[in-house]
KEKE-3310 file (N, C-alpha, C; in steps of 0.2 Angstrom, whole numbers, plus 5000, padded with zeros to 4 digits):
npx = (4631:4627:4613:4604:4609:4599:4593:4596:4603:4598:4589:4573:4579:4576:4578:4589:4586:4595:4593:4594:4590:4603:4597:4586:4593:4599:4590:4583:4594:4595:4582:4586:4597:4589:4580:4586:4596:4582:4581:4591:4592:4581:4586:4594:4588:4581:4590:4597:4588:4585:4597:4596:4585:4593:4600:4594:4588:4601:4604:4595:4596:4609:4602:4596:4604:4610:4600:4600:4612:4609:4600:4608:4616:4604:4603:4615:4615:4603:4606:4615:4608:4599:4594:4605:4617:4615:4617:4630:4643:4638:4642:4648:4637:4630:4638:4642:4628:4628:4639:4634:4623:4629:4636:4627:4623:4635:4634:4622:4626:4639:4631:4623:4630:4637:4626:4625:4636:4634:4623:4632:4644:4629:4628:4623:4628:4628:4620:4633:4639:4633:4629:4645:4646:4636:4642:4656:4649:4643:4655:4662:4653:4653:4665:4666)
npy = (4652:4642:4641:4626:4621:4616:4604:4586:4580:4579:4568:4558:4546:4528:4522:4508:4492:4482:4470:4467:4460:4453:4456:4464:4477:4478:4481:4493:4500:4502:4507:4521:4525:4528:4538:4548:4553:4554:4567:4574:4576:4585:4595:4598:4603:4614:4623:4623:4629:4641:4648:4649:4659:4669:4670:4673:4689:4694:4693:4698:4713:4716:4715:4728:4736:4735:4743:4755:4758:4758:4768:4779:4779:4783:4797:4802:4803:4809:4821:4828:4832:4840:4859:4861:4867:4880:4883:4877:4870:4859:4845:4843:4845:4833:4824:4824:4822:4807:4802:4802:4794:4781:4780:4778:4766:4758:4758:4749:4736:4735:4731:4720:4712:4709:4702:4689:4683:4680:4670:4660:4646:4637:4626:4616:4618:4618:4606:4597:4599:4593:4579:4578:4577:4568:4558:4554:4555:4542:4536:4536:4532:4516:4513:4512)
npz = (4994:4980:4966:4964:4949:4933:4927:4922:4929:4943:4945:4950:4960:4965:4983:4982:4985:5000:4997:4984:4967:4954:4942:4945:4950:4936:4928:4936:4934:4919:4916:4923:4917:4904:4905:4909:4899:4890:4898:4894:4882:4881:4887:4882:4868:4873:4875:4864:4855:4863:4860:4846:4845:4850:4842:4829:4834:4831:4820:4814:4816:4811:4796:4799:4801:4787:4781:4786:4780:4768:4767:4771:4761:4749:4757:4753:4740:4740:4745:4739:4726:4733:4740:4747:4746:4749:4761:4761:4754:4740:4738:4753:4762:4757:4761:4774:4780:4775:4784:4795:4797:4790:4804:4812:4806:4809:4823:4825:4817:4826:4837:4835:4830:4843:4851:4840:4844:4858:4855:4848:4849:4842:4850:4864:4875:4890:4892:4886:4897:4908:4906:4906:4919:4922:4918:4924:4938:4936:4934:4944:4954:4951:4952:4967)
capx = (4628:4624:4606:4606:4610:4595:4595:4596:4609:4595:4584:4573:4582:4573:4583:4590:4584:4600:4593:4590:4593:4608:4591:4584:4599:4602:4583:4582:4601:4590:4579:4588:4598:4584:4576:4592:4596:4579:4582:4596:4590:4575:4590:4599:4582:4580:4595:4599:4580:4588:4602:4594:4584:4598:4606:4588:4588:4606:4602:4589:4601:4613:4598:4594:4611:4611:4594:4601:4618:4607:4597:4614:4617:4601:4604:4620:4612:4596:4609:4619:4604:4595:4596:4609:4621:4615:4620:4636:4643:4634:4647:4651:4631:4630:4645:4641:4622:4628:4643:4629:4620:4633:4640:4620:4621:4640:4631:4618:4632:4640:4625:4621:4637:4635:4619:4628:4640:4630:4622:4635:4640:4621:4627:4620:4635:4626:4619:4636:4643:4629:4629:4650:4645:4634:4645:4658:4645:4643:4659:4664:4650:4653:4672:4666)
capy = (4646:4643:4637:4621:4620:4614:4596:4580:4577:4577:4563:4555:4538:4525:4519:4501:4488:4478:4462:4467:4454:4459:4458:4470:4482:4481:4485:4499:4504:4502:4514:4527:4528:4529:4543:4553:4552:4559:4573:4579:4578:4588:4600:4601:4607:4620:4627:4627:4635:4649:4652:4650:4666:4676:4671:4679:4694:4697:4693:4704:4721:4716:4717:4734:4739:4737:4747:4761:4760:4761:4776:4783:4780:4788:4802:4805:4807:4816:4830:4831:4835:4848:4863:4864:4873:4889:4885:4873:4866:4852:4837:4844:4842:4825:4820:4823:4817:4800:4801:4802:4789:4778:4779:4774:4758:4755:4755:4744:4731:4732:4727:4714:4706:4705:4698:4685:4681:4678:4665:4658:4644:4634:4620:4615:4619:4615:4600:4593:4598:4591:4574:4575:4578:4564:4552:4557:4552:4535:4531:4538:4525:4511:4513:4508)
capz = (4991:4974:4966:4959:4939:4931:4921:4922:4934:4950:4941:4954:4962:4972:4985:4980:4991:5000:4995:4978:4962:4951:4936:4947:4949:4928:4926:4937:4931:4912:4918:4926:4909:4898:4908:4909:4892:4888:4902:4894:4875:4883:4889:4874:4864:4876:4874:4857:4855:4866:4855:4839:4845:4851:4834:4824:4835:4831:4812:4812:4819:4805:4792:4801:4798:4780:4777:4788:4777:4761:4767:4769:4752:4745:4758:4749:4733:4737:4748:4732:4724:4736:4740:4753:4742:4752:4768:4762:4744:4739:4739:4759:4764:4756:4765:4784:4780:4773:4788:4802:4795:4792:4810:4814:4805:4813:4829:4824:4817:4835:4842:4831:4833:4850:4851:4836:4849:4863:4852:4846:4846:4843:4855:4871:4882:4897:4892:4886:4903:4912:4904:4908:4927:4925:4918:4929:4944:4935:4935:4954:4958:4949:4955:4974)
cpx = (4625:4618:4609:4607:4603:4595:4594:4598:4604:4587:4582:4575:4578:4579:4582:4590:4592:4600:4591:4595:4598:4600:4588:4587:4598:4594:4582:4588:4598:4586:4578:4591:4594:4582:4582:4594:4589:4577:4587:4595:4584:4581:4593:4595:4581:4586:4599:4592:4583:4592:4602:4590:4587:4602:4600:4589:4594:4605:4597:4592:4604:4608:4595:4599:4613:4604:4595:4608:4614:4602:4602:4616:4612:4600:4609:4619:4606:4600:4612:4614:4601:4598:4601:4617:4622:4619:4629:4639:4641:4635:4648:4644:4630:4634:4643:4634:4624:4635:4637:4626:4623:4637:4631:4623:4628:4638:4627:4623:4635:4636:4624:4627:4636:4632:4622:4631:4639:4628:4626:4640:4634:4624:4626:4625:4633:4624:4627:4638:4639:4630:4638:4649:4641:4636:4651:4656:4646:4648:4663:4661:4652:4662:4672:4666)
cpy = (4647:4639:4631:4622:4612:4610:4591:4576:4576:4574:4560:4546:4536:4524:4510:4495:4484:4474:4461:4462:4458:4459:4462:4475:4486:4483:4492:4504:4508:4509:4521:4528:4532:4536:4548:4554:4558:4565:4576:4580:4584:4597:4603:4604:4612:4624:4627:4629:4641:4651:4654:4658:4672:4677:4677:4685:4696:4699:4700:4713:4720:4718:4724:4740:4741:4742:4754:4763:4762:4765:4782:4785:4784:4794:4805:4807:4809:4822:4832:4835:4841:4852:4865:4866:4878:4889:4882:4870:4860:4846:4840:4842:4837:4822:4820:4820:4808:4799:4800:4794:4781:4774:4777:4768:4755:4752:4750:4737:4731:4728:4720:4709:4705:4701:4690:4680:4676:4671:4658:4653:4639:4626:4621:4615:4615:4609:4596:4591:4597:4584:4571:4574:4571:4556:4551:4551:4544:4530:4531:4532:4519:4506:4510:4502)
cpz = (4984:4972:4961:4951:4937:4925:4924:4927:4943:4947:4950:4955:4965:4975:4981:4988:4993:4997:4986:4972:4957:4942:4940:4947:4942:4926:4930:4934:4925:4913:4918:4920:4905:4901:4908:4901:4888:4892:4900:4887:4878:4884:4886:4870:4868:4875:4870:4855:4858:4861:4851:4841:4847:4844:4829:4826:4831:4823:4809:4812:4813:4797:4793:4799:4790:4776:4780:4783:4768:4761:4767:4763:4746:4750:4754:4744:4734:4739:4741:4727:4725:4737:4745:4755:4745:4755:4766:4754:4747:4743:4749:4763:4764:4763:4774:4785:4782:4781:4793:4801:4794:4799:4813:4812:4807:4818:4831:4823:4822:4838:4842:4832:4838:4852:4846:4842:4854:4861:4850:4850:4847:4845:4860:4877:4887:4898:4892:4895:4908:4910:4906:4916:4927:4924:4922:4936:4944:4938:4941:4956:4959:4952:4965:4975)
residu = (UNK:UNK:UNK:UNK:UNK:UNK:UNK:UNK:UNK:UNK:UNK:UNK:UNK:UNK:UNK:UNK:UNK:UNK:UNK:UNK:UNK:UNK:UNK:UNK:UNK:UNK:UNK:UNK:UNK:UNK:UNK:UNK:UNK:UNK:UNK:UNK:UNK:UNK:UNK:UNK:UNK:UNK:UNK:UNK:UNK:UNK:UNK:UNK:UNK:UNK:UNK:UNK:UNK:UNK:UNK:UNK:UNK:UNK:UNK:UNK:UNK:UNK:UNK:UNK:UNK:UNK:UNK:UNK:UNK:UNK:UNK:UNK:UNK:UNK:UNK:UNK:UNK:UNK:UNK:UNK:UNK:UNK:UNK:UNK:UNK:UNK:UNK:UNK:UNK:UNK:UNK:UNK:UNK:UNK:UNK:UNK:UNK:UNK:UNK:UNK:UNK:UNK:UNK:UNK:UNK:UNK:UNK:UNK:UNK:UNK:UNK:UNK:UNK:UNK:UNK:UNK:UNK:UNK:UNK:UNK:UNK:UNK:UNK:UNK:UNK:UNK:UNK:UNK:UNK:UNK:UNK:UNK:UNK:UNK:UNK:UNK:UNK:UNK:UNK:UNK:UNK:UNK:UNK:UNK)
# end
């Protein structure tokens, strides 16, 4: 058994009395609109808020990615400079420094795409497919 999905779609109904007027009906019907409407905008905003923070964090990994590839880069020119000519020629010290580093900030760009992804994209999916279920329901009704 699965938990309910959280929205709009279980808005509190009064029952409708037998003897009720059709101006009574189209003001409750009014009603129950209006309030659904803003149970699912309320829906939507919450879950493009979500999104939008999984798009920043992603954002954020990508910016992390470029400052570990440009420490790469002044890894590669400070090995080229230092001393580690002894153990290795220069340009070959550089090189495996700035590769490490490199395959770091790789990593970090996976991530971050991921995370992008996730986000991606900044519409309320579940709102729209809560408001089709609930027009859907309408027109099942309406259809009796």
């Amino acid at each position: 058994m699965t938990a309910p999905r959280p929205g709009a779609t279980r808005a509190d109904v009064s029952p409708v009395p037998e003897n009720a007027s059709t101006g009574q009906l189209i003001g409750q019907l009014t009603e129950q609109i209006s309030r659904l409407v803003r149970d699912e905008a309320r829906l939507a905003q919450a879950e493009v808020t979500q999104k939008a923070k999984k798009l920043g964090v992603g954002a954020g990994l990508f910016g992390g990615a470029g400052l570990v590839a440009f420490f790469g880069l002044a890894a590669l020119i400070t090995a080229a400079i230092l001393a580690l000519a002894l153990v290795l020629p220069a340009w070959l010290a550089a090189l495996i420094v700035a590769v490490a580093l490199f395959a770091v900030a790789g990593v970090l760009a996976l991530v971050g795409k991921k995370d992008v992804q996730k986000g991606s994209p900044p519409v309320p999916t579940e709102a729209i497919s809560s408001v089709k279920t609930d027009i859907a329901t309408v027109k099942e009704s309406a259809h009796r």
